[in-house]
N, C-alpha and C positions, 0 to 999 in steps of 0.2 A: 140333650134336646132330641125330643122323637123325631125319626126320618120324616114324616109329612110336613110337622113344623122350620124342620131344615132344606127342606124343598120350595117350601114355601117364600121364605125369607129371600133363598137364592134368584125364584123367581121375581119376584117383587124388585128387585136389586136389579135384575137383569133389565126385564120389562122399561123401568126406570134410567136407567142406563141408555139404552135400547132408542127411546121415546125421545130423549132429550139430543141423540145426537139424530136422529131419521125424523123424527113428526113434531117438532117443536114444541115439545112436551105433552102434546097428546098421548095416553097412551097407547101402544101397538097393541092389538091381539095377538093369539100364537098363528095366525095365517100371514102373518104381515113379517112376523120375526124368522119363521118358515122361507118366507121368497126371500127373504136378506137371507140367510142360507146358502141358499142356491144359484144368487147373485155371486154371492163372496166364493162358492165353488168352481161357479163356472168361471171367473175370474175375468168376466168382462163387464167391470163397473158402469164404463160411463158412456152407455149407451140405451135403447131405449128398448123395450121387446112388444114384441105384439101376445096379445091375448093369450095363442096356443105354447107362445114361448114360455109366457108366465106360469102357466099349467104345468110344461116340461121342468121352470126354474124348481118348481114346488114337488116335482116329484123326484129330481136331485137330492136336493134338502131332506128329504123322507127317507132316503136310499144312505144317502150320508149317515143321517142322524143314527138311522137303526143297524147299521153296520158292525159298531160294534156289541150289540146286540144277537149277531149272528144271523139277522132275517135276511141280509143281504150284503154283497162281493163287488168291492171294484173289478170292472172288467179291462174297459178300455175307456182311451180318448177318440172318439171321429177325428176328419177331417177339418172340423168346426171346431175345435175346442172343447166339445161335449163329452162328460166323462158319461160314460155308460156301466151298469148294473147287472151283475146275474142273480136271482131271488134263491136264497139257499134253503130258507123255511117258507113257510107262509104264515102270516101273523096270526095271531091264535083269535079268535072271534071275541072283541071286547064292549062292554059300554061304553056310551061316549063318554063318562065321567073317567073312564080305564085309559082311553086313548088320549084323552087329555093330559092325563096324571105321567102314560109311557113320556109323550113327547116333550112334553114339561120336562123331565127327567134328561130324556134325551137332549134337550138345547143348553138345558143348566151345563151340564157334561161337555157341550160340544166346546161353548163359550167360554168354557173353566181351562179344559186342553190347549186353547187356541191362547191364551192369555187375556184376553177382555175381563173375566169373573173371576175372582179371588177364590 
């Protein structure tokens, strides 16, 4: 099976997965599956964030995902709980169809490590 059609499928499965336990089978977009990310990173489920926090959840999630990738370095934890980043490349200048396709790849990967995705 070609890598796109195996990416494909993975996502579809995830999404689905994803949808049915978080939006009652609605499905998520990848901005929705991004902040559960950054939720599950920061590791403070069950509470609620404000606006700039969600931005911050979602740029965890980004820093995570691409890590191993080499775009970016866990640093530290604050005082907060917050892990923080150092930027070791900077991302190569993509279409949006490219950035889609990266982070697709990336979340399929993160969920597969973590055990959720086969």
């Amino acid at each position: 099976m070609a890598r796109d059609e195996t990416l494909k499928l993975k996502w579809d499965t995830l999404v689905e997965k994803l949808s049915n336990r978080f939006s009652e089978g609605e499905d998520l977009d990848i901005e929705s599956i991004i902040y559960l990310v950054g939720v599950q990173e920061l590791g403070q489920l069950h509470r609620g964030f404000k606006k700039d926090e969600k931005l911050n959840l979602m740029h965890i999630a980004i820093c995570k995902l691409l890590e191993p990738y080499g775009y970016y370095e866990f640093d530290f934890y604050d005082d907060d709980g917050w892990p923080h980043y150092t930027v070791n490349e900077q991302l190569p200048t993509l279409k949006a169809g490219e950035q889609s396709v990266l982070m697709k790849e990336a979340l399929v990967q993160y969920f597969t490590e973590n055990g959720y995705l086969d």
